[in-house]
C-alpha positions as CSV (number, residue, x, y, z in Angstrom):
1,X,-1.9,6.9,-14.6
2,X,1.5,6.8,-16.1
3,X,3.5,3.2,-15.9
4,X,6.0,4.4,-18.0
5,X,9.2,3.6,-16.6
6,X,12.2,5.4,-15.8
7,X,15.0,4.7,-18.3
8,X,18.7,6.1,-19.1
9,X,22.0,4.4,-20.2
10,X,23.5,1.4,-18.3
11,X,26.9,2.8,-17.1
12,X,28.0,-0.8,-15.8
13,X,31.6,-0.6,-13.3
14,X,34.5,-2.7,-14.4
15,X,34.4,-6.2,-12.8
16,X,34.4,-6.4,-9.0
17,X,38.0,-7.0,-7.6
18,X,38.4,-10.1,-5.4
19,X,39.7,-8.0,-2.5
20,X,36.6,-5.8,-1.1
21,X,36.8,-2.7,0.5
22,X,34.1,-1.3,1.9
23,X,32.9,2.1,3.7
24,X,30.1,2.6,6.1
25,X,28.0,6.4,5.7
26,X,25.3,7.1,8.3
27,X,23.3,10.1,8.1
28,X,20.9,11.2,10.4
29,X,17.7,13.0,8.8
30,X,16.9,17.0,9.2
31,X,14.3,18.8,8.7
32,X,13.6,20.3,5.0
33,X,11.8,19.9,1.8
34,X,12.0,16.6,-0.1
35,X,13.4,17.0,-3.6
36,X,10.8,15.1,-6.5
37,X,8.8,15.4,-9.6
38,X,5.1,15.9,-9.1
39,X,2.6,15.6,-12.2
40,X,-0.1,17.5,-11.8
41,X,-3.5,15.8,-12.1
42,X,-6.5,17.5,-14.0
43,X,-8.6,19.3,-11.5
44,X,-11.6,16.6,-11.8
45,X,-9.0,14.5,-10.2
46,X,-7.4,16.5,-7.6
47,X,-11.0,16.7,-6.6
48,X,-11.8,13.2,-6.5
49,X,-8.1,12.1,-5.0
50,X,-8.1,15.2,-2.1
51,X,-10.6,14.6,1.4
52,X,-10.4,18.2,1.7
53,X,-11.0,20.9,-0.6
54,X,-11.6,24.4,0.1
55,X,-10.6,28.5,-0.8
56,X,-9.0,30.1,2.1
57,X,-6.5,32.9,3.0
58,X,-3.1,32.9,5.1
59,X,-4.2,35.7,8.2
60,X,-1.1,34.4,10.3
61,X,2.3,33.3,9.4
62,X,3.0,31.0,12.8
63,X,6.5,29.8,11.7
64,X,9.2,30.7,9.3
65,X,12.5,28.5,7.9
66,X,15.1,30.7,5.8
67,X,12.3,33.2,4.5
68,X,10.0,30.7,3.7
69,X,6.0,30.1,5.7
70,X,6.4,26.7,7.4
71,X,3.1,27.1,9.4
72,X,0.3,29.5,9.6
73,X,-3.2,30.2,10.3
74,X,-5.5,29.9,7.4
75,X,-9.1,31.3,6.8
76,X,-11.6,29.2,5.2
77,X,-13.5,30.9,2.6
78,X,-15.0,29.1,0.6
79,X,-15.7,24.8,1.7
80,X,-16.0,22.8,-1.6
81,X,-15.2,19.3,0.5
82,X,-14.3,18.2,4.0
83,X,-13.8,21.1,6.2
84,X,-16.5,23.0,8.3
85,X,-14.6,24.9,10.4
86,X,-13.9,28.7,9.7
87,X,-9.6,28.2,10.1
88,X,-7.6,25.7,9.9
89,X,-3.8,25.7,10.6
90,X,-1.4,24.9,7.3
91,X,1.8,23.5,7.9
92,X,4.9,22.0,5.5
93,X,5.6,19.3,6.2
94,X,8.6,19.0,3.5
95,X,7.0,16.7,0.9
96,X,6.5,17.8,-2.6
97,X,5.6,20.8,-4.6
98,X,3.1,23.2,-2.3
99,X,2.1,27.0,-3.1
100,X,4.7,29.6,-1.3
101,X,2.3,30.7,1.7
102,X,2.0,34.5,2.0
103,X,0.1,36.4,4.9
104,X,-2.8,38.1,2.9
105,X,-2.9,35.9,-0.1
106,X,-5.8,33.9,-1.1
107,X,-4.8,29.8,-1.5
108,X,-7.0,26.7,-3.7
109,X,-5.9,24.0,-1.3
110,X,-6.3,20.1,-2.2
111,X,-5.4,18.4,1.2
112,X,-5.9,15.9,3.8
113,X,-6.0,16.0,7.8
114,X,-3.1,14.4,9.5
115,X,-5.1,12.4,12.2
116,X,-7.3,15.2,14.2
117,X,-5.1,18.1,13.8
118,X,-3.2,20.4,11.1
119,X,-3.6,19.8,7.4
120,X,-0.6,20.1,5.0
121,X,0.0,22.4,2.6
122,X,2.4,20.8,-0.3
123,X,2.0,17.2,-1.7
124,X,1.9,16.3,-5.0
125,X,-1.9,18.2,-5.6
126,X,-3.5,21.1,-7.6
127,X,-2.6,23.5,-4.3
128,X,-2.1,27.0,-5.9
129,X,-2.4,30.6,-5.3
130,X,-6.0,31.7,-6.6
131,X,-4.7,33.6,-9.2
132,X,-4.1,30.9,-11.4
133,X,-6.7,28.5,-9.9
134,X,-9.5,29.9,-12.8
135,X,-9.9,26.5,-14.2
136,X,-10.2,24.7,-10.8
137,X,-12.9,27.3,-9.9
138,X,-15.2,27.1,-12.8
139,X,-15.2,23.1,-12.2
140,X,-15.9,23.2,-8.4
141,X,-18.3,25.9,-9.4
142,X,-20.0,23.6,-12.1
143,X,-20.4,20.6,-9.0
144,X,-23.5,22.8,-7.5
145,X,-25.2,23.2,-10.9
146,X,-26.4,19.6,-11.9
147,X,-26.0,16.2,-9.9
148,X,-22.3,15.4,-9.8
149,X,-21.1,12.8,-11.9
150,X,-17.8,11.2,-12.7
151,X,-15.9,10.5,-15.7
152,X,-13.1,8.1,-16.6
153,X,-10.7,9.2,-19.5
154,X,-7.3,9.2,-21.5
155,X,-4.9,8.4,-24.3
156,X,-4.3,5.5,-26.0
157,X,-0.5,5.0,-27.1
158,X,1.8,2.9,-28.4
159,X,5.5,2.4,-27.3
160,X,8.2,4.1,-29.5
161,X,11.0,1.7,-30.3
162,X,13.3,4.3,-29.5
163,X,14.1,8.0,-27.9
164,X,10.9,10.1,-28.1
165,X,6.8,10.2,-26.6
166,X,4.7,7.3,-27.0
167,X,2.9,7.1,-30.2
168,X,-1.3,8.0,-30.4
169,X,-3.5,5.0,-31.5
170,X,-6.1,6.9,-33.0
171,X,-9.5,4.4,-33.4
172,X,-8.4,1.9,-31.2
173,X,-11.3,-0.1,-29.1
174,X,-11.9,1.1,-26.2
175,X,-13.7,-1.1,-23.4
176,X,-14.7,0.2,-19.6
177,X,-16.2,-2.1,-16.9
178,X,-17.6,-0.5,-14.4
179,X,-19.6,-1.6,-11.3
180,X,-22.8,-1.7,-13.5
181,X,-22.7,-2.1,-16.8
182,X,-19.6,-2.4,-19.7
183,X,-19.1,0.8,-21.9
184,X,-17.7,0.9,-25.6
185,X,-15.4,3.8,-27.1
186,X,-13.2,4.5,-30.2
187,X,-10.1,6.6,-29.7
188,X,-9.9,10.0,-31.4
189,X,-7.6,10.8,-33.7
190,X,-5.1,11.9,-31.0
191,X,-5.8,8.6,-29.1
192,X,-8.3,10.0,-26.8
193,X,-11.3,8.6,-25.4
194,X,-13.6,9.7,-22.6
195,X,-16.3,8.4,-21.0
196,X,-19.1,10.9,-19.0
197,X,-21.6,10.7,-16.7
198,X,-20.8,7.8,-14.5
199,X,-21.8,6.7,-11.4
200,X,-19.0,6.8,-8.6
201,X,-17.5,3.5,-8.7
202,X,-14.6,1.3,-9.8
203,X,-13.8,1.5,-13.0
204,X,-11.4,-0.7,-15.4
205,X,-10.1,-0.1,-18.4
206,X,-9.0,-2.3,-22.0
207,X,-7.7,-1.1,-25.3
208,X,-7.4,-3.1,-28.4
209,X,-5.9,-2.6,-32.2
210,X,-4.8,-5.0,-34.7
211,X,-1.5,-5.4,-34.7
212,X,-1.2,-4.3,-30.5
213,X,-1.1,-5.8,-27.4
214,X,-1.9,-5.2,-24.1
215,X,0.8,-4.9,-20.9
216,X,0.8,-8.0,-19.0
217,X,0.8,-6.2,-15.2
218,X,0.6,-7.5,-12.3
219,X,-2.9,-6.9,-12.0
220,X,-4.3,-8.0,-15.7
221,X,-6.0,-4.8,-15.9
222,X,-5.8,-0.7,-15.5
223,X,-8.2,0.4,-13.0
224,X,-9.2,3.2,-10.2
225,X,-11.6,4.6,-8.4
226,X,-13.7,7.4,-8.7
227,X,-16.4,9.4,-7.0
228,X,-19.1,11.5,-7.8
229,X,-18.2,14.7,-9.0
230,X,-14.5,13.5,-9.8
231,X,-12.7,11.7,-12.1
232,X,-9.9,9.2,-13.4
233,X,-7.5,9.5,-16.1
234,X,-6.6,5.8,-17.3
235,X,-3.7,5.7,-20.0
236,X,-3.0,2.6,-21.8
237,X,0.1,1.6,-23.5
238,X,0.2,-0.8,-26.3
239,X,2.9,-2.5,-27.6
240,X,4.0,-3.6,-30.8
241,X,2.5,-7.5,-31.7
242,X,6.5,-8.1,-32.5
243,X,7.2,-12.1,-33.3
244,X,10.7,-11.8,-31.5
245,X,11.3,-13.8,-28.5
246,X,14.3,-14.3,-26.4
247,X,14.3,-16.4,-23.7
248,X,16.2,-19.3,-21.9
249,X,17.9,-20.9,-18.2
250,X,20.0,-20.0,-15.7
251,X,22.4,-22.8,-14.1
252,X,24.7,-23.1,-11.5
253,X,28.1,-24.4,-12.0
254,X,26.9,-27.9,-11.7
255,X,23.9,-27.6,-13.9
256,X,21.5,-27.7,-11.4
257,X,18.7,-24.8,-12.1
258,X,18.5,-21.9,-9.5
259,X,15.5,-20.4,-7.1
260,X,12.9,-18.8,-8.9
261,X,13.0,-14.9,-9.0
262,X,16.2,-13.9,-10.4
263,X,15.9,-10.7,-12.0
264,X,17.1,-10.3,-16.0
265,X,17.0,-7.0,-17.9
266,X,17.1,-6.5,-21.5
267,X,19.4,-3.9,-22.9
268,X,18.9,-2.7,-26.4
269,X,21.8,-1.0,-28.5
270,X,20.9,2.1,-29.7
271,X,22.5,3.5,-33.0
272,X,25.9,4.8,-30.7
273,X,26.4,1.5,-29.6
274,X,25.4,1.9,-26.0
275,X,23.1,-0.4,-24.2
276,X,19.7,1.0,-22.9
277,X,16.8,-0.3,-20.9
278,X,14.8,-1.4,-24.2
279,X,11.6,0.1,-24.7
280,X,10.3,-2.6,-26.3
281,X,9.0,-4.8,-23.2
282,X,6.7,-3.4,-20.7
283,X,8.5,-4.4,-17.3
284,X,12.1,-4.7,-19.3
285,X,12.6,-7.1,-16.5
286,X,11.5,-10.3,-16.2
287,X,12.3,-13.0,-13.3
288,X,13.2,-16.8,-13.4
289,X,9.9,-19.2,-13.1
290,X,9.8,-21.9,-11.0
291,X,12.0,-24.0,-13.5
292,X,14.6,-21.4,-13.4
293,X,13.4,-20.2,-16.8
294,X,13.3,-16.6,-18.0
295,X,11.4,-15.3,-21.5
296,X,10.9,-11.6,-23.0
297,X,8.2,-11.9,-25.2
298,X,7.2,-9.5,-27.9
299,X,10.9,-8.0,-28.8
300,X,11.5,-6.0,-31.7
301,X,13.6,-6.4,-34.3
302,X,17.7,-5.3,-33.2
303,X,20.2,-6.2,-31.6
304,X,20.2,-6.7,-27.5
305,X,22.3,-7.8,-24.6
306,X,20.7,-9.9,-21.4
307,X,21.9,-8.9,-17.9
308,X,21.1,-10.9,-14.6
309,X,20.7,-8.5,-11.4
310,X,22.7,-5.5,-13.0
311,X,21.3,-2.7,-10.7
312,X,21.8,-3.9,-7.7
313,X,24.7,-5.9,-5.3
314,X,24.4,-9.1,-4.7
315,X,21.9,-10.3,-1.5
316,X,21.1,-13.4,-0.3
317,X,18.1,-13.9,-2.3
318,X,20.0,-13.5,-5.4
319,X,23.4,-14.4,-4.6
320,X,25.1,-12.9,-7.9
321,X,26.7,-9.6,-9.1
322,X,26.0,-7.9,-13.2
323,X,26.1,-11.7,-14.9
324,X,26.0,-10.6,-18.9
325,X,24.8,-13.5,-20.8
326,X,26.2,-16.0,-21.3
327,X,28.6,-15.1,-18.5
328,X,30.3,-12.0,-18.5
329,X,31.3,-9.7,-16.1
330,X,30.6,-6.4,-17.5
331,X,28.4,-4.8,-20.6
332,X,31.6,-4.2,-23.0
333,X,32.0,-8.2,-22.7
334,X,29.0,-9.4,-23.4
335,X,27.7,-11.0,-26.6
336,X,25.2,-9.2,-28.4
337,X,21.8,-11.1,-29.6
338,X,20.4,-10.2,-33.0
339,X,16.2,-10.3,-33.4
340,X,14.8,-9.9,-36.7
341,X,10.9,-10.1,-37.9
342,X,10.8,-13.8,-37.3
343,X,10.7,-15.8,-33.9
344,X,14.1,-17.1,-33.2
345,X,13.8,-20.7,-31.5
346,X,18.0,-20.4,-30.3
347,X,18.2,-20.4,-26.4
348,X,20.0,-18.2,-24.3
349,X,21.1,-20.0,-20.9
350,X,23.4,-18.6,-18.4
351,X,26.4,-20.5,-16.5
352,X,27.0,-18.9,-13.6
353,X,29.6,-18.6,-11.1
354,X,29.3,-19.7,-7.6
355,X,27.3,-17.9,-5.1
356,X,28.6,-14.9,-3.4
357,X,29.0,-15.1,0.1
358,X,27.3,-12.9,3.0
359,X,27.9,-11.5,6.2
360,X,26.4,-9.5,9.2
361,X,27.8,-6.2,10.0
362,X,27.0,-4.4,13.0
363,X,27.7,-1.2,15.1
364,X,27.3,1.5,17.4
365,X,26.5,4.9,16.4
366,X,26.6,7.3,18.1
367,X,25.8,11.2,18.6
368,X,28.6,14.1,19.3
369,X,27.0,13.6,23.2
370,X,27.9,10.0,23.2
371,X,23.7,9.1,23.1
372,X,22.5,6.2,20.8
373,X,21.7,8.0,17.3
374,X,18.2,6.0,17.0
375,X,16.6,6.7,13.1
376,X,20.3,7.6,11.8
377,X,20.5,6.1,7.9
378,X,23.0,3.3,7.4
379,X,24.6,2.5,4.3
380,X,27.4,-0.1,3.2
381,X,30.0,1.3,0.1
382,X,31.9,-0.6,-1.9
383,X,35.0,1.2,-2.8
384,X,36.4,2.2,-5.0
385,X,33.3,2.8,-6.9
386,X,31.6,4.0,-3.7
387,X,28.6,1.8,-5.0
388,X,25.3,0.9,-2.4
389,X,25.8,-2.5,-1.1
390,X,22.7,-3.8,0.4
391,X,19.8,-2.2,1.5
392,X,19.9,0.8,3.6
393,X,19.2,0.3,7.5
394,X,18.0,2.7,10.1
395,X,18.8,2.1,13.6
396,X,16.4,1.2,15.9
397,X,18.2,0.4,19.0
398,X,21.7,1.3,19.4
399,X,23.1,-1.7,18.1
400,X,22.4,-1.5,14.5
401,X,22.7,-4.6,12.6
402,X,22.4,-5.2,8.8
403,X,23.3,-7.7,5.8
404,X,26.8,-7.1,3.5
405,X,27.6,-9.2,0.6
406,X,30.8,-9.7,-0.3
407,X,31.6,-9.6,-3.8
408,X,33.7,-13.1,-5.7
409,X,33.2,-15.4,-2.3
410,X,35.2,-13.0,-0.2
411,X,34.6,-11.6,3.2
412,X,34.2,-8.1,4.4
């Protein structure tokens, strides 16, 4: 599992004016591949992850888009999991990654079955032509020689304070709790650990090192499941045990707190001067308790800026644009906050501005024919910027209704 997070510069827009303009794009979805990053599990994984595993080889090409095998006939040659029957049909169903389908060739396919039919052939899997499926082989191979068992294993790493890979925690504690018994480790001196011969089961996993601490996620714990014969790669990130701590309110004009789950994201400045998603904090984003009180705990020594709902426009559940504390507008005007190696007890509130307004927009759309376009894409723009207002809507009927917010009180 990887929960690292995407991050890249803040490019904030200059300050919204007080007359909106917006623009209204509707797209309506065709067919074709989906455009996305897959990272490739180990092949004890794939195995463990993927109802159906089995060698086979394309005897029919059924359908063909711009060159390319959409569909086709598949035999099965060899069953490792989940299939019994001698073909199967393949089709592309334009998600991720997928082997290029060739009549003739001979396929490793990690797949599932869409309801009682046809089974996909791309998705984010191990799927490959069997000439470079020689490491997949010898493990399915090695599954009939002894009684299957599964294995949970990983790196141990710690957060770089800036650009560049996670760090390895070479001889960090390692702790696994599985549906049985707990199991003790020490990372390698690359970080690694590895734990062999389970039983199928539910597996969690805890690091420790003097000095570290663990991510507080959602769930308290890094977990999955595995099966027998399979297995689960469990990474865990450490942080840095930093003493830094910034933290504070958020109040509305009259000094009254606000809802609870206002979004603020801390920005680091890197050595150019420009503000990036620190990599200090697992999360980077934190939200307003109850109290209306936000804290980022664990920050390391430099110098930082605090933004309130920068990624996104304003919605009625948190009725404010980019707020950078203590109340500016945009990044260049905000005020920079300086952590060093002791915890800093100065408070960081926010005043903010009234509450933006919102409205309902809503509309026909329509297709050349002059039929209701149900499933087209609808999005709100806010020019000039042509930024995303609200949430994209599909439509459903053909009157399509969705929420606009209009930026400094003003209407649409």
């Amino acid at each position: 599992m990887d929960y690292s997070r995407h991050r890249g510069f803040i490019r904030r827009k200059a300050a919204l004016s007080a007359v909106v303009a917006v623009a209204i794009q509707v797209s309506i979805a065709l067919p074709g591949a989906i455009a996305c990053e897959c990272r490739e599990p180990p092949s004890c994984q794939a195995y463990g992850q993927s109802p159906i595993v089995f060698l086979g080889t394309v005897t029919e090409a059924l359908s063909t888009q711009e060159g390319r095998v959409v569909r086709a006939t598949m035999r099965i040659d060899r069953a490792y999991k989940g299939v019994s029957e001698p073909t199967l049909i393949l089709f592309d169903d334009g998600m991720c990654d997928g082997p290029d389908l060739q009549v003739g060739e001979q396929y490793l396919m990690y797949t599932h079955r869409i309801g009682e039919g046809d089974v996909p052939s791309s998705g984010c899997t191990r799927s490959r032509n069997v000439k470079f499926a020689e490491e997949d082989l010898q493990y399915l191979e090695s599954l009939t020689e002894a009684a299957p068992t599964a294995r949970v294993f990983g790196h141990v790493t710690s957060r770089r304070e800036g650009p560049g890979d996670n760090l390895p925690l070479p001889g960090a504690d390692i702790e696994l709790q599985g549906p049985e018994e707990t199991l003790r480790a020490t990372a390698d001196d690359k970080g690694f650990y590895s734990f062999d011969g389970l039983k199928a089961g539910d597996y969690s996993v805890s690091a420790d090192q003097p000095g570290f601490r663990m991510p507080s996620l959602k769930s308290g714990i890094l977990s999955d499941s595995v099966e027998a014969g399979g297995c689960a790669v469990i990474d865990v990130t450490l942080r840095k045990d930093w003493p830094g701590t910034i933290a504070g309110s958020l109040l509305r004009p009259d000094n009254t707190p606000v809802a609870a789950g206002i979004d603020l994201t801390l920005t680091r400045i890197d050595g150019d001067g420009e503000s990036v998603l620190s990599t200090s904090l697992f999360g980077d984003e934190v939200r307003t308790d109850e109290k209306s009180e936000y804290s980022f705990r664990g920050v390391a020594p430099g110098r930082y800026k605090v933004v309130l709902h920068w990624c996104c426009f304003p919605t009625p559940e948190q009725p404010y644009p980019a707020i950078y504390w203590p109340a500016a507008s945009t990044d260049a005007d905000a005020t920079e906050i300086a952590i060093g190696n002791a915890t800093v007890s100065r408070r960081y509130d926010f005043h903010l501005p009234p509450e933006v307004k919102s409205m309902v927009v809503s509309g026909l759309v329509l297709l050349p024919d002059g039929k209701p376009a149900e499933g087209a894409r609808v999005q709100i723009w806010l020019l000039p910027d042509n930024a995303v207002t609200g949430s994209d809507a599909t439509t459903e009927s053909p009157i399509h209704r969705t929420d606009a917010v209009a930026a400094r009180g003003e209407t649409v």
